[in-house]
KOLMAR-909779 format. One line per field, with one value per residue (C-alpha): residue in three letters; residue number from 1; x negated, y negated, z; chain. Coordinates in pm, whole numbers, plus 50000, padded with zeros to 5 digits. Layout:
aa <- (ala ...) $
i <- (NUM ...) $
c1 <- (X ...) $
c2 <- (Y ...) $
c3 <- (Z ...) $
ch <- (A ...) $
This chain:
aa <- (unk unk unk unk unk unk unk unk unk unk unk unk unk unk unk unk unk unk unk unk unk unk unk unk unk unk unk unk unk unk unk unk unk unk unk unk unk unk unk unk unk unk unk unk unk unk unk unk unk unk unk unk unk unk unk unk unk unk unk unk unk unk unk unk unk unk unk unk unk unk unk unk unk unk unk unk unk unk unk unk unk unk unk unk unk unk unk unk unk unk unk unk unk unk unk unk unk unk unk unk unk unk unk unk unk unk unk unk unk unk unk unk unk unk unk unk unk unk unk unk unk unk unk unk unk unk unk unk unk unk unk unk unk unk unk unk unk unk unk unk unk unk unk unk unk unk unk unk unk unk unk unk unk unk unk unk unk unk unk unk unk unk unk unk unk unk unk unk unk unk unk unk unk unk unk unk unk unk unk unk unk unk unk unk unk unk unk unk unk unk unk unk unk unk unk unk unk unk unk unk unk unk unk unk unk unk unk unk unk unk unk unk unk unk unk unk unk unk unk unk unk unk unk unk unk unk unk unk unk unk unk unk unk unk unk unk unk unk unk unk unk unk unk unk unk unk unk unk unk unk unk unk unk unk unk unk unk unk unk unk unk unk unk unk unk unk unk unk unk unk unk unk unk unk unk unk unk unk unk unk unk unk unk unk unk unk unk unk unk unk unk unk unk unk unk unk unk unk unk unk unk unk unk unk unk unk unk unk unk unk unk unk unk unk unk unk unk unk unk unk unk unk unk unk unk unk unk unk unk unk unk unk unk unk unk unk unk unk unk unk unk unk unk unk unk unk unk unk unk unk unk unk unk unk unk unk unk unk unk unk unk unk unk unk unk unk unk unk unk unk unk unk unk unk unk unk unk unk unk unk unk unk unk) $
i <- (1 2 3 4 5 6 7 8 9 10 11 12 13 14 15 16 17 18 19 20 21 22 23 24 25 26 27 28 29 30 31 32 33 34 35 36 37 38 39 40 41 42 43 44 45 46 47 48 49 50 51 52 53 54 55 56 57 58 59 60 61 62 63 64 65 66 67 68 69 70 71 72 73 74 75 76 77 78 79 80 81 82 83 84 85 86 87 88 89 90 91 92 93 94 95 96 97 98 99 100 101 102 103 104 105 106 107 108 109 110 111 112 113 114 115 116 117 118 119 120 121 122 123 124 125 126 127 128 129 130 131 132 133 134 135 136 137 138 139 140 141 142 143 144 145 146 147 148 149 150 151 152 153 154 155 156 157 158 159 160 161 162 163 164 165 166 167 168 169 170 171 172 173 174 175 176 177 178 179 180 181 182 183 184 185 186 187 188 189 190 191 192 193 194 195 196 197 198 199 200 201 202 203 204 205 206 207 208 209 210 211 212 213 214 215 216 217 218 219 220 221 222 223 224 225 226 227 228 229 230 231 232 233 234 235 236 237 238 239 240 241 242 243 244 245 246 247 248 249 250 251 252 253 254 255 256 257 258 259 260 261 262 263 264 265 266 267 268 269 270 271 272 273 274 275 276 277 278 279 280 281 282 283 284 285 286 287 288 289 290 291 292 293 294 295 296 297 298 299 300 301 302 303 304 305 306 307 308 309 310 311 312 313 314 315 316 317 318 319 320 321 322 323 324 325 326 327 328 329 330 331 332 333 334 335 336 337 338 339 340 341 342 343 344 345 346 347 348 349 350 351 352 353 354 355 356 357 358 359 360 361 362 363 364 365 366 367 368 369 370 371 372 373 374 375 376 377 378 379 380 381 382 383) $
c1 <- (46305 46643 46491 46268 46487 46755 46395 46339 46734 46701 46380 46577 46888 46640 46475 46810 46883 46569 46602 46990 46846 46595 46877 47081 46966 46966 47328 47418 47278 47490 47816 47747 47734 48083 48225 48390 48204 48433 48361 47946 47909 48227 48164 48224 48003 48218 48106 48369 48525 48866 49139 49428 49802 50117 50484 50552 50901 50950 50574 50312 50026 49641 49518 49186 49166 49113 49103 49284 49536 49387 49654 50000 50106 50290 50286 50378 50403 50329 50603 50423 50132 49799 49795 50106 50231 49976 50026 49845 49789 49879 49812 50124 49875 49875 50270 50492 50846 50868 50534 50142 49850 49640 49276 49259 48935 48948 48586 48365 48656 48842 49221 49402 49786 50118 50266 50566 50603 50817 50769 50753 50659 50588 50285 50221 49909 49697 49860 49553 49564 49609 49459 49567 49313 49310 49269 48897 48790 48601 48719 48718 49024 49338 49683 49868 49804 49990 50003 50123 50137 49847 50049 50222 49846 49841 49479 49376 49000 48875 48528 48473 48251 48261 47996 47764 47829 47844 47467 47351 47608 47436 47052 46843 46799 46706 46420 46288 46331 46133 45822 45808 45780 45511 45305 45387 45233 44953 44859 44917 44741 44441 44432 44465 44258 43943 43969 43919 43663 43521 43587 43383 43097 43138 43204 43024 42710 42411 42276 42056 42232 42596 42675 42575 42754 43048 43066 43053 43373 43560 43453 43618 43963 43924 43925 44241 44415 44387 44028 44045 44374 44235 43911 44152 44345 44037 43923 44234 44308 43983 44075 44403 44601 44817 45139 45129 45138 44760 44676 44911 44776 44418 44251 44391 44205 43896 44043 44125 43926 44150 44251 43894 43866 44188 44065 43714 43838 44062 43755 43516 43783 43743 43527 43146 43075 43399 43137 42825 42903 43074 42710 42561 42773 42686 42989 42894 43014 43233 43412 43381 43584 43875 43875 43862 43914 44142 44405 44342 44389 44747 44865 44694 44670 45034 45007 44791 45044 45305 45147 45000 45390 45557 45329 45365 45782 45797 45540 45595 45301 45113 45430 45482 45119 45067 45353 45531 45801 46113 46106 45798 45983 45948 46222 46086 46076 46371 46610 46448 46499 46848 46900 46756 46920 47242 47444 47558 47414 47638 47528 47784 47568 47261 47291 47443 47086 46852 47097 46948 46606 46595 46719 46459 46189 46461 46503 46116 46102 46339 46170 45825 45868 45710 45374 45360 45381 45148 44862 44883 44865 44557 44398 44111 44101 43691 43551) $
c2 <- (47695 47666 47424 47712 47947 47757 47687 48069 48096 47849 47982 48337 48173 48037 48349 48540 48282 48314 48711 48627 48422 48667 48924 48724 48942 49241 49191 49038 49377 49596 49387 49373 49794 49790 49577 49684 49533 49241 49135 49105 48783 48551 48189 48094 48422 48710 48798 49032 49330 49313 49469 49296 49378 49219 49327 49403 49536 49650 49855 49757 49734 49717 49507 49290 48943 48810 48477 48150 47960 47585 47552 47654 47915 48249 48651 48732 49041 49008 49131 49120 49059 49281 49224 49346 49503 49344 49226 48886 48550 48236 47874 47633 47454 47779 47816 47635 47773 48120 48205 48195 48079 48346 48439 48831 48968 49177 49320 48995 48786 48566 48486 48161 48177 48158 48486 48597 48664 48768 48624 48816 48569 48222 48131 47753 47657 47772 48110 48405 48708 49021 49377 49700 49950 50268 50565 50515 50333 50133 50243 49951 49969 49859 50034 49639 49307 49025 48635 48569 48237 48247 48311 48638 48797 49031 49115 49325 49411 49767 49889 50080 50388 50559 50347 50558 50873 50743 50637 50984 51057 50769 50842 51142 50965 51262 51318 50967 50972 51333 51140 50870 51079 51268 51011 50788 51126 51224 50852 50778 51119 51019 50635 50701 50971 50840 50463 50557 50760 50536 50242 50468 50473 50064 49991 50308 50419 50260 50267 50057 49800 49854 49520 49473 49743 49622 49285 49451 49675 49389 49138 49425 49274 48966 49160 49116 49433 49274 49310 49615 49761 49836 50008 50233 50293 50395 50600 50801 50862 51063 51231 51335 51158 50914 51012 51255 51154 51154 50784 50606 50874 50999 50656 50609 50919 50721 50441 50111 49791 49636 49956 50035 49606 49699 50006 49911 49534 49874 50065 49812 49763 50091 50087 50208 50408 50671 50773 50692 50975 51248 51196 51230 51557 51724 51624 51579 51241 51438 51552 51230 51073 51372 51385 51053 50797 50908 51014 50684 50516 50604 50299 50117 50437 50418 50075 50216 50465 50225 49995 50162 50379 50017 49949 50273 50301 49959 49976 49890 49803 50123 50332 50131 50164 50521 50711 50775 51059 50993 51307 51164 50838 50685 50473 50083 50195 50446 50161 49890 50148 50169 49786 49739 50046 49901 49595 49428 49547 49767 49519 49666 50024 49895 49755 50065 50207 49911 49999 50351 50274 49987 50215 50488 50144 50009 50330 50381 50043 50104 50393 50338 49933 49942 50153 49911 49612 49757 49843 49506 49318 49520 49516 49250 49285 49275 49526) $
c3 <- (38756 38622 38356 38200 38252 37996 37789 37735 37656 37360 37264 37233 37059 36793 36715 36685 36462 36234 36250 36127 35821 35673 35761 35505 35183 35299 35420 35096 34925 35177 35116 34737 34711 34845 34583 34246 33932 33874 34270 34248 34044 34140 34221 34462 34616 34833 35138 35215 34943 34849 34651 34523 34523 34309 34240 33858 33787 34141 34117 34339 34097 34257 34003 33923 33844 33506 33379 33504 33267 33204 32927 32991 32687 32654 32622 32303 32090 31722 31541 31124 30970 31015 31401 31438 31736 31963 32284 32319 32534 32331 32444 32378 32132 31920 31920 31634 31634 31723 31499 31643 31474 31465 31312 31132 31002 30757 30618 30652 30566 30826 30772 30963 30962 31149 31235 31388 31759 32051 32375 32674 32927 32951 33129 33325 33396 33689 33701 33732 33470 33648 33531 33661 33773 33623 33814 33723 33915 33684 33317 33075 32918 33160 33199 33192 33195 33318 33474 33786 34033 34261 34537 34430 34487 34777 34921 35143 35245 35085 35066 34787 34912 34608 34459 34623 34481 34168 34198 34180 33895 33655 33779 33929 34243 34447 34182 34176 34587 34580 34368 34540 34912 34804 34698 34970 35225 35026 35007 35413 35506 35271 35350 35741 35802 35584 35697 36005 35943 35754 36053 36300 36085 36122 36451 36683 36485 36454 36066 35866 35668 35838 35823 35499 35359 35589 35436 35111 35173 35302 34997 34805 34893 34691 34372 34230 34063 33769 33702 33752 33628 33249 33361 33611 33356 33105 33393 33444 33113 33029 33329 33194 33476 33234 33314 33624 34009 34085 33973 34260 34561 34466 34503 34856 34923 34940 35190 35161 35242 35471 35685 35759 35898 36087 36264 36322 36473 36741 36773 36882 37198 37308 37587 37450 37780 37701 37378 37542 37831 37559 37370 37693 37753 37411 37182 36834 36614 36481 36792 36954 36666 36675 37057 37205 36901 36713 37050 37215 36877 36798 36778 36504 36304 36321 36167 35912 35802 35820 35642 35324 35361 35263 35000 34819 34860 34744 34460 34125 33906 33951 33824 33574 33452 33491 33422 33112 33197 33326 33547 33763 33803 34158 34334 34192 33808 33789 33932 33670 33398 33503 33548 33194 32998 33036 32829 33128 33481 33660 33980 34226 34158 34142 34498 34621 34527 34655 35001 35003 34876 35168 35458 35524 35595 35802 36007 36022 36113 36453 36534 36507 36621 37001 36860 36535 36789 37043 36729 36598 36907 37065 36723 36742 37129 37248 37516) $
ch <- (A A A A A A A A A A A A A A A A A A A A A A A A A A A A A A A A A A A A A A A A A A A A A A A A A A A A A A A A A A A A A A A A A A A A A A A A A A A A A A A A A A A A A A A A A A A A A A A A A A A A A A A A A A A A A A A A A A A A A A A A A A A A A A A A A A A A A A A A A A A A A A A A A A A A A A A A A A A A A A A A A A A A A A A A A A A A A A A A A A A A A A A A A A A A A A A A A A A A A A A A A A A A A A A A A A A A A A A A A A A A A A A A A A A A A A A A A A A A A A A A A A A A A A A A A A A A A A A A A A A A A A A A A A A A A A A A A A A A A A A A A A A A A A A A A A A A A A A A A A A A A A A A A A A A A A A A A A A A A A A A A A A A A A A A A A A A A A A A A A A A A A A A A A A A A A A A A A A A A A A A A A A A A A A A A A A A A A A A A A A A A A A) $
């Protein structure tokens, strides 16, 4: 006993471990949202946010860090010439008493010569360039710059909240979230409610040429979207669809090949002699189906919902396809457009947005986990 008792401990210790792995992205997501810009691409990776501190002229200056010195060299301030006034980094290579060796463009012509300098600091190598933050948080241009030894960097952990606010600020999330909700309930209503329909037809009447049809419905699923993306697309255009919600909800109205396999397999495990007795009594088809089916069959309709839910928050294709105005953008598409509109990727607000697009399916997930797990593991069960 006390052997299978450790067994099942092990066996536990390795699942928590597996759970811990797949965990690993989303936690990397998470993390990355609390970062400022310059913290979401370092290599070696980040796992936890910073900020940094150092002393300049008795100031304590938070400050980002810039580039590390290979070469030793200097600060220097031009003092003539058409860069004058400047405030620049010089490598020793570059220096030749008291003048740098500087390159001007002026118009499409590029000018090579020694110019005269100040130095403000000398620089060895291996010190980091330091950049004070501005009270932006993330405005391009810096207050100072400076280089400092490694080891006159103060950090101190930070999570930068105010990432997430500034999501809404750069797209209309609540918009995009508002499209994307209603077709993710019009499609689970439709999809739920006429698969198993559909499914009772299947697995409780008697008709000639179920099975045939049946096989049919479920050979159906090895069409690939593909095939038949451009006649969709033909279809919904003469209807005047292109470019409005109905194309990624109306279709699911009709049900879907592999809900109607999933609620018939739940059906068929509901004991015959429950209908037999209601027909027996009087009760229509119809009644049977909303009195006794559907109440005793909450658990796999649940997986249903659940299911096609998932697939139409996380869809990307069909949006893509279909709609053409910004205003009916759903979740996927508006946060590509905004990956893609930029120069560089703002990746510490993009994440901040996959965190809140990822959340609601997480806290669905928690709630709805013990009738999800129950619907799948009857599902298949014979009388």
């Amino acid at each position: 006993m006390p052997e299978k008792k450790y067994v099942k401990f092990y066996i536990q210790l390795a699942l928590i471990g597996c759970s811990l792995v797949f965990a690993i992205p989303f936690i990397w997501v998470v993390v990355t949202s609390l970062k400022p810009v310059e913290q979401t691409m370092t290599i070696p990776p980040n796992w936890i946010p910073k900020t940094y501190y150092v002393q300049v002229e008795g100031k304590k200056l938070e400050v980002k860090k810039g580039i590390v010195t290979r070469e030793p060299g200097a600060i220097v301030v031009v003092k003539d010439g058409p860069r004058k006034g400047e405030r620049l980094f010089i490598l020793d290579s570059q220096l030749k008493e008291g003048k740098a060796f500087l390159q001007v463009q002026i118009a499409d012509n590029v000018f090579e010569d020694y110019y005269t300098i100040e130095t403000e600091k000398v620089v060895p190598a291996g010190w980091v360039q330091v950049i004070e933050k501005t009270p932006e948080q993330y405005a391009k241009q810096a207050l100072y710059w400076t280089f400092v030894a490694p080891g006159e960097i103060q950090e101190k952990v930070k999570l930068w909240w105010s990432n997430y606010p500034q999501v809404f600020a750069k797209i209309p999330f609540f918009t995009y979230a508002k499209n994307t909700l209603i077709i993710c309930i019009l499609g689970v209503i439709g999809t739920t409610f006429t698969s198993a329909l559909v499914a009772y037809g299947f697995s409780r009447i008697q008709w000639p040429g179920r099975d045939f049809i049946f096989m049919l419905t479920l050979a159906t699923m090895m069409i690939p979207f593909m095939v038949t993306m451009v006649p969709l697309y033909g279809v919904f255009r003469k209807l005047g669809w292109i470019g409005t919600l109905q194309p990624l909800w109306v279709p699911y109205m009709f049900g879907g090949a592999f809900n109607i396999f999933l609620l018939k397999q739940f059906f068929m495990s509901i004991p015959k002699d429950l209908t037999d007795a209601a027909r027996v009594d009087g009760c229509s088809e119809l009644g049977i189906f909303f009195r006794m089916i559907l109440p005793l069959s909450k658990p796999v309709l649940t997986v249903v919902a659940l299911f096609h839910f998932l697939f139409a928050w996380n869809d990307f294709m069909g949006p893509l396809i279909y709609l053409t105005n910004k205003e009916t953008y759903t979740l996927s598409l508006g946060l590509q457009v905004f990956q893609s509109q930029h120069g560089g990727t703002e990746w510490h607000l993009l994440m901040a947005a996959s965190a809140m697009v990822i959340m609601p399916i997480l806290i669905m997930f928690f709630f709805a986990q013990k009738t999800f797990i129950q619907g799948v593991t009857l599902t298949g069960l014979k009388e």
